[in-house]
C-alpha positions as CSV (number, residue, x, y, z in Angstrom):
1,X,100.7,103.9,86.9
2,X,99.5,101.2,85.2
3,X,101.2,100.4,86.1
4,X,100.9,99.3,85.8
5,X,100.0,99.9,92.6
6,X,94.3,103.1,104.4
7,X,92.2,104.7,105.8
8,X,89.7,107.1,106.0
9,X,86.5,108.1,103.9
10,X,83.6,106.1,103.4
11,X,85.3,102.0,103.5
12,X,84.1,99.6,101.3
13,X,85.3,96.9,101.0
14,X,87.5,94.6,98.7
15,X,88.5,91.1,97.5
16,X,89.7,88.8,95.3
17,X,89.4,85.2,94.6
18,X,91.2,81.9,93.2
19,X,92.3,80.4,90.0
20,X,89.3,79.8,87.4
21,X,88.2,76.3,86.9
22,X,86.9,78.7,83.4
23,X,89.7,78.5,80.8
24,X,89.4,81.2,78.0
25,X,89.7,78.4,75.1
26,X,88.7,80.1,72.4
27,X,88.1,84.1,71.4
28,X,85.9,84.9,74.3
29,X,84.4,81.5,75.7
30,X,85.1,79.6,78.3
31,X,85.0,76.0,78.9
32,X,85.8,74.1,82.5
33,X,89.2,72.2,82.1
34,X,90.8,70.7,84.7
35,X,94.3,72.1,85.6
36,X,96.5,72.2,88.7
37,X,97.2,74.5,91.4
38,X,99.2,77.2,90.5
39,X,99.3,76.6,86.5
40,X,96.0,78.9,85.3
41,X,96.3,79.9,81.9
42,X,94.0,81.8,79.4
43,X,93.7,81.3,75.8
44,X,94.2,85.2,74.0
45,X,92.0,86.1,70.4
46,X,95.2,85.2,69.1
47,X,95.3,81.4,70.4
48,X,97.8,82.5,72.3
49,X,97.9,81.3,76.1
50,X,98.6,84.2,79.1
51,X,98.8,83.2,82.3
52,X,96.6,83.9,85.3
53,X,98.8,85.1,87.9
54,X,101.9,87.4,86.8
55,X,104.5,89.6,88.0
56,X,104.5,93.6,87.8
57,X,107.5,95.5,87.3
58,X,106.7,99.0,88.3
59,X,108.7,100.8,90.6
60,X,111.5,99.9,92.2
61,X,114.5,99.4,89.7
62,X,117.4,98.2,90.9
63,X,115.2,95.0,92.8
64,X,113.9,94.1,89.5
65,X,116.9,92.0,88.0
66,X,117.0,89.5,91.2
67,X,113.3,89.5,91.3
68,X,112.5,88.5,88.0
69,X,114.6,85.7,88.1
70,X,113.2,84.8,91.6
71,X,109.8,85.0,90.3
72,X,110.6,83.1,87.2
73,X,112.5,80.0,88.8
74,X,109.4,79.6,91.3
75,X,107.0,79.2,88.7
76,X,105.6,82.6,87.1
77,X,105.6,82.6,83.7
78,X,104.3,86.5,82.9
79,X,106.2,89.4,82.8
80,X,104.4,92.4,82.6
81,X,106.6,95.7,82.3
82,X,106.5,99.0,80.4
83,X,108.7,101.7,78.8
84,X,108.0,104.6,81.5
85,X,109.0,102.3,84.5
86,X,112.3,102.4,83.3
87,X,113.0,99.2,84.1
88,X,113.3,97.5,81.2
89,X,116.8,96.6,81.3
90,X,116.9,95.2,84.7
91,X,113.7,93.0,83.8
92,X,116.0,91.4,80.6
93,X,118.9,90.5,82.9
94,X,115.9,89.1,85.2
95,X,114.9,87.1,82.6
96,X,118.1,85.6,81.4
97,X,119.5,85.2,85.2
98,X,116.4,82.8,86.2
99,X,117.9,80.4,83.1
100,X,114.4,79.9,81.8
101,X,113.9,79.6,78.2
102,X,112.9,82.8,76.8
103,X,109.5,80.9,74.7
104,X,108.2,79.8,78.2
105,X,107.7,82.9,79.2
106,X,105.0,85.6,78.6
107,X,106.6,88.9,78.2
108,X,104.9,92.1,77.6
109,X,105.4,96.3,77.6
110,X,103.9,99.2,76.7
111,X,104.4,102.3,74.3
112,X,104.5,105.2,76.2
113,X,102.6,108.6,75.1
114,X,105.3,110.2,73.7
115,X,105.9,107.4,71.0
116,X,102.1,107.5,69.7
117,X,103.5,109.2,66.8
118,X,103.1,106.8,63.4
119,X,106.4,107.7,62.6
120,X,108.0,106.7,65.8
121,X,106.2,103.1,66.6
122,X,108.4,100.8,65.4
123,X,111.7,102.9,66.9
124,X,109.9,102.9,70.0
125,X,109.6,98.8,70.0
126,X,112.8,98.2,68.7
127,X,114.5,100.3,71.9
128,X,112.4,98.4,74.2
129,X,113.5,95.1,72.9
130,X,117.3,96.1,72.6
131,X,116.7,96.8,76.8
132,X,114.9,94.0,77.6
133,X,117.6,92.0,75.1
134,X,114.3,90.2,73.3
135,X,114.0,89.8,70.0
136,X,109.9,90.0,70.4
137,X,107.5,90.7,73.3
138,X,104.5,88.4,73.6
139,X,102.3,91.3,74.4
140,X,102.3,95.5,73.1
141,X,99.8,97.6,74.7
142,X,99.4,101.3,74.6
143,X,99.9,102.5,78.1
144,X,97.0,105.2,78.2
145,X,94.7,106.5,75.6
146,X,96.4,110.1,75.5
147,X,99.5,111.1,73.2
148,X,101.3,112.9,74.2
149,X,104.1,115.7,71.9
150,X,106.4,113.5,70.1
151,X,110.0,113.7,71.2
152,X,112.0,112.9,74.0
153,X,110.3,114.3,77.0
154,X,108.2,111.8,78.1
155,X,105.7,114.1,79.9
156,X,106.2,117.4,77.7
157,X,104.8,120.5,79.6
158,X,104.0,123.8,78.9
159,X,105.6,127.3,80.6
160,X,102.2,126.7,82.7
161,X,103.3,123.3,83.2
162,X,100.1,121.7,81.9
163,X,100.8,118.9,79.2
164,X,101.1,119.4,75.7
165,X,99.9,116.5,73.2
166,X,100.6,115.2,69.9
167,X,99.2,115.8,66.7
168,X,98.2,112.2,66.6
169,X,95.5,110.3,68.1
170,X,95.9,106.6,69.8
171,X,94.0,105.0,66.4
172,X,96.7,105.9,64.3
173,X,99.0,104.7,67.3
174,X,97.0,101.7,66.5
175,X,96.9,101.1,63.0
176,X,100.9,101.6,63.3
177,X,100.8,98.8,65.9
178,X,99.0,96.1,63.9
179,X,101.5,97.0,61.6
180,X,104.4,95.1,63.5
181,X,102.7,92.0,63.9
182,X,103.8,91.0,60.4
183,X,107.5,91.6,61.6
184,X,107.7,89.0,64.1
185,X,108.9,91.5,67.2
186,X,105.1,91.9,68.6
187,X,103.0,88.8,69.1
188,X,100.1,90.6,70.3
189,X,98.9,93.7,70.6
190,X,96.6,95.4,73.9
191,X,95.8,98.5,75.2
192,X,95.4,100.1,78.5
193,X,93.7,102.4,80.7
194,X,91.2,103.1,77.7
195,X,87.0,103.8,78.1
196,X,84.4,101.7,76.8
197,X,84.4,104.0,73.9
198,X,87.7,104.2,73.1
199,X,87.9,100.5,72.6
200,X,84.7,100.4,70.4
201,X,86.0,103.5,68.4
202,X,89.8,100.9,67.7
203,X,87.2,98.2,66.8
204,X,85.2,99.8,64.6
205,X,87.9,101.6,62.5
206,X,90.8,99.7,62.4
207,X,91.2,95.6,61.8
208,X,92.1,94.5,64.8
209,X,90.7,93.5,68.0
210,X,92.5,93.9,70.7
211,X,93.8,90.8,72.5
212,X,94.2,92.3,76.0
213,X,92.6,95.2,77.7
214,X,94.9,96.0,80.8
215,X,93.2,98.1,83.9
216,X,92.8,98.7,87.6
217,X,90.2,96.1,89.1
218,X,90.1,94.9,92.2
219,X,87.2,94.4,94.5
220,X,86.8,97.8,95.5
221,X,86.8,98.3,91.6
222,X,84.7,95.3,90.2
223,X,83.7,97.1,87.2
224,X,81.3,94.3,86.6
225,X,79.2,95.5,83.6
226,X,82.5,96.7,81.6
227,X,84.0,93.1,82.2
228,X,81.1,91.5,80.8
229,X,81.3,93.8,77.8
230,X,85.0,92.8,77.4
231,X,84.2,89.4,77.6
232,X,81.7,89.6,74.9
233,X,84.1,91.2,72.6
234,X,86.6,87.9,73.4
235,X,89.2,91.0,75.3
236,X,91.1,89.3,77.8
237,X,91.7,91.5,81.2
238,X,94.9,91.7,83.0
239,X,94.5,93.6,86.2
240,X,96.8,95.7,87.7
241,X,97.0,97.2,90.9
242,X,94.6,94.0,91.8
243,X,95.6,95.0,95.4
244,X,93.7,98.3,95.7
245,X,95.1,100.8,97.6
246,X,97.8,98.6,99.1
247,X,100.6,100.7,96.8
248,X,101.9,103.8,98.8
249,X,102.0,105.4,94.8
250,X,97.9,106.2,95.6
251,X,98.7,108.0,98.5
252,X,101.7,110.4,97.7
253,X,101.3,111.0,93.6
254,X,100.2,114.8,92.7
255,X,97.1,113.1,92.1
256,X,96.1,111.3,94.4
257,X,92.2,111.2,95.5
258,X,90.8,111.4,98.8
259,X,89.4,107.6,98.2
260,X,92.9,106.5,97.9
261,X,93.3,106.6,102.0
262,X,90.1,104.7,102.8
263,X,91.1,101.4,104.6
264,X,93.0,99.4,102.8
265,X,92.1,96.0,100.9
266,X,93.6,93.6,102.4
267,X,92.5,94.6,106.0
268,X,88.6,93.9,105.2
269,X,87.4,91.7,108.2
270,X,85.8,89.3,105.3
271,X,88.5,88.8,103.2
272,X,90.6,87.9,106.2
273,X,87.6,86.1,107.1
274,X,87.9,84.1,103.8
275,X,91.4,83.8,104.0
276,X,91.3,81.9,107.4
277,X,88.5,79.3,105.7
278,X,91.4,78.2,103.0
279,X,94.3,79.0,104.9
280,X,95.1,81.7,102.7
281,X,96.3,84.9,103.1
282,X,94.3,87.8,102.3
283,X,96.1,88.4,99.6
284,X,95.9,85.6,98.1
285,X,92.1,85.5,98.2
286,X,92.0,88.9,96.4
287,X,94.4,87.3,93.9
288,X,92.2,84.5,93.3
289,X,88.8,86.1,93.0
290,X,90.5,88.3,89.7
291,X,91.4,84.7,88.7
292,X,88.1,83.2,89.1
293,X,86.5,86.0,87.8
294,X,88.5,85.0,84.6
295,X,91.1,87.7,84.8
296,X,94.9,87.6,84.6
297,X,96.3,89.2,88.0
298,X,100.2,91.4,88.1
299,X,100.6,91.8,91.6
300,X,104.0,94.0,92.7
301,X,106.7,93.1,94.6
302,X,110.4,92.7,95.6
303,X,110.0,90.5,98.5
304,X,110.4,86.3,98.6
305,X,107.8,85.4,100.6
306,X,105.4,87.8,99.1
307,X,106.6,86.2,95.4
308,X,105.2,83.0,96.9
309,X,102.2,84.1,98.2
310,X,101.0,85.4,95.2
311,X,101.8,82.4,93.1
312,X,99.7,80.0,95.6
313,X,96.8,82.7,95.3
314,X,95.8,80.2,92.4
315,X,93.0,78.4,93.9
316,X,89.2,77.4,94.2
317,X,86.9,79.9,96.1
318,X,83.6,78.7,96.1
319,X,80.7,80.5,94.6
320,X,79.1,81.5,98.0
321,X,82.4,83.5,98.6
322,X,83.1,85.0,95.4
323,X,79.5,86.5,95.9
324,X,80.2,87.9,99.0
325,X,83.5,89.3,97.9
326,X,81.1,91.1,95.2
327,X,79.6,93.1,97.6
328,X,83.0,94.9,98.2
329,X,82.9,96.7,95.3
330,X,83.0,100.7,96.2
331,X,83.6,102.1,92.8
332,X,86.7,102.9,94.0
333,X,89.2,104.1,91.2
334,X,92.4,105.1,92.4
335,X,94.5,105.5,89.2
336,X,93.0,108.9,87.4
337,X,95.9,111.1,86.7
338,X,93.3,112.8,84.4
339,X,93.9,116.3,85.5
340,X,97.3,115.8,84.9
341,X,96.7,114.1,81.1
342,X,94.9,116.7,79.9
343,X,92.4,114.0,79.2
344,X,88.9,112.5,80.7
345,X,89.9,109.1,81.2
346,X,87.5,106.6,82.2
347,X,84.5,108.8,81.0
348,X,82.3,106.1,80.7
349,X,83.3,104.0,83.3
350,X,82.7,104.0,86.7
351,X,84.7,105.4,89.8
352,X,86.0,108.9,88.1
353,X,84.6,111.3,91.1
354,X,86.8,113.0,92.9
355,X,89.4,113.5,90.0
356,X,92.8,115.7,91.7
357,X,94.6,118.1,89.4
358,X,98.3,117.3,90.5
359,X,101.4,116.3,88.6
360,X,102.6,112.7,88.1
361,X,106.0,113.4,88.3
């Protein structure tokens, strides 16, 4: 899920590039700063700054308290979790097991669908910051553009087990959420997984902007014209799944698409290729063309060495090789639980062929 994570059908290819010598200094411009290696930060509509390269939460549970706190004490400052993951909890003990200071760090979750309801925002945020023992999160996003039937089933079904949704819609999720910026608990406020039109339709009837549009890019997924659009707007990206395919989830969910099993990102001959020029690992260089590109990155994962590989995947590619990276891009979309949802998401984006009905869960 948005969550927040090899081969067959037509492969394209993939990559990923370095730490932007851009800066997002103010609402949607850039300017070239210098920095160091490793300490990328963006500047949000809000003034506030998000880091480039963070760590995702989803999936495995009972790994997350150590690696948190691993991630944390190495150097990552971004947190990125969410309500459905069910990890909340073990993310707060993460956090206050690394010893960090809790305003160094750039925590953030998401609503899930069956909290959309007005009524049940602020309970919903509340819960989340009694797990994750916060009193605020730097960053609230709605997790998907759907809501759906208030109450405690998080994915409510029908006796023909489709899914039932709420009487609400996601802009009155949204007024409710720029609501809780005046109580001090939310310091920004996102969304995720949401169209072109979706965003313009929050923009043009509510009073906010929102700060960060979280989604699945990665250079089989370049998206190119709706990152521009973003851009323009002053939305800052946070990718997730920057990986591709690498995440088994693509493979084995109810959903899954035949694309998901094309060869996998990081085994591209020129990304490897690319890697070996800056003694970097693949990885890395598909890390660090998100960065470049201006993008905050959430890689997954529970294992040390992998923690510091993607932490030194903030560095210069040259232009000659993000271009080439570019022409990776397959269209390749791999989270569309659509079918599932109940819901056309993506409709106006690209990559939404080959759509499986299946169930999440």
């Amino acid at each position: 899920m948005a969550a927040h994570l090899c081969l067959k059908t037509s492969p394209r290819n993939i990559a990923a590039l370095r730490t932007p010598l851009a800066t997002l200094t103010t609402r949607g411009s850039y300017a070239q700063t210098p920095r160091l290696q490793g300490h990328t930060n963006f500047t949000l509509n809000t003034g506030a700054k998000i880091p480039a390269v963070g760590f995702g939460t989803f999936q495995d549970a009972n790994a997350q308290e150590d690696t948190v706190s691993l991630a944390l004490q190495r150097g990552m400052r971004l947190i990125d979790t969410a309500r459905v993951y069910d990890v909340e909890q073990q993310v707060g003990k993460g956090i206050k097991k690394s010893g960090i200071p809790r305003d160094q760090i750039f925590l953030g979750t998401k609503l899930w669908c069956n909290d959309y309801h007005p009524d049940d925002v602020q309970r919903a945020v509340d819960d989340s910051l009694r797990d994750l023992d916060t009193p605020y999160v730097d960053l609230l996003l709605m997790h998907y553009p759907v809501t759906f039937k208030r109450g405690p089933e998080r994915f409510p079904r029908d006796n023909d087990g489709r899914m039932i949704h709420g009487d609400t819609t996601y802009v009155d999720t949204w007024k409710a959420m720029e609501k809780l910026s005046a109580t001090g608990k939310v310091k920004a406020i996102g969304v995720s997984n949401f169209s072109k039109g979706e965003i313009e339709t929050l923009i043009k009837e509510c009073s906010t902007v929102p700060a960060v549009h979280q989604m699945e890019v990665h250079p089989y997924l370049q998206q190119k014209d709706f990152n521009v659009w973003l851009k323009s707007k002053g939305i800052h990206v946070v990718q997730f799944s920057p990986l591709g395919n690498m995440n088994d989830f693509y493979r084995q969910t109810g959903w899954s698409k035949e694309i998901a099993h094309m060869k996998r990102l990081i085994d591209q001959p020129l990304l490897q290729e690319i890697g070996n020029k800056y003694e970097k690992t693949a990885v890395q260089v598909v890390l660090a063309w998100g960065i470049k590109s201006g993008r905050s990155v959430i890689p997954k994962s529970v294992v040390d060495w992998q923690i510091e590989q993607n932490i030194g995947a903030d560095f210069e590619l040259s232009q000659e090789d993000l271009e080439r990276i570019g022409t990776l891009d397959a269209k390749a979309r791999f989270n569309d639980p659509s079918l599932d949802y109940e819901w056309r998401l993506y409709s106006d984006l690209e990559g939404t062929e080959g759509t499986v009905r299946g169930k999440t869960h």
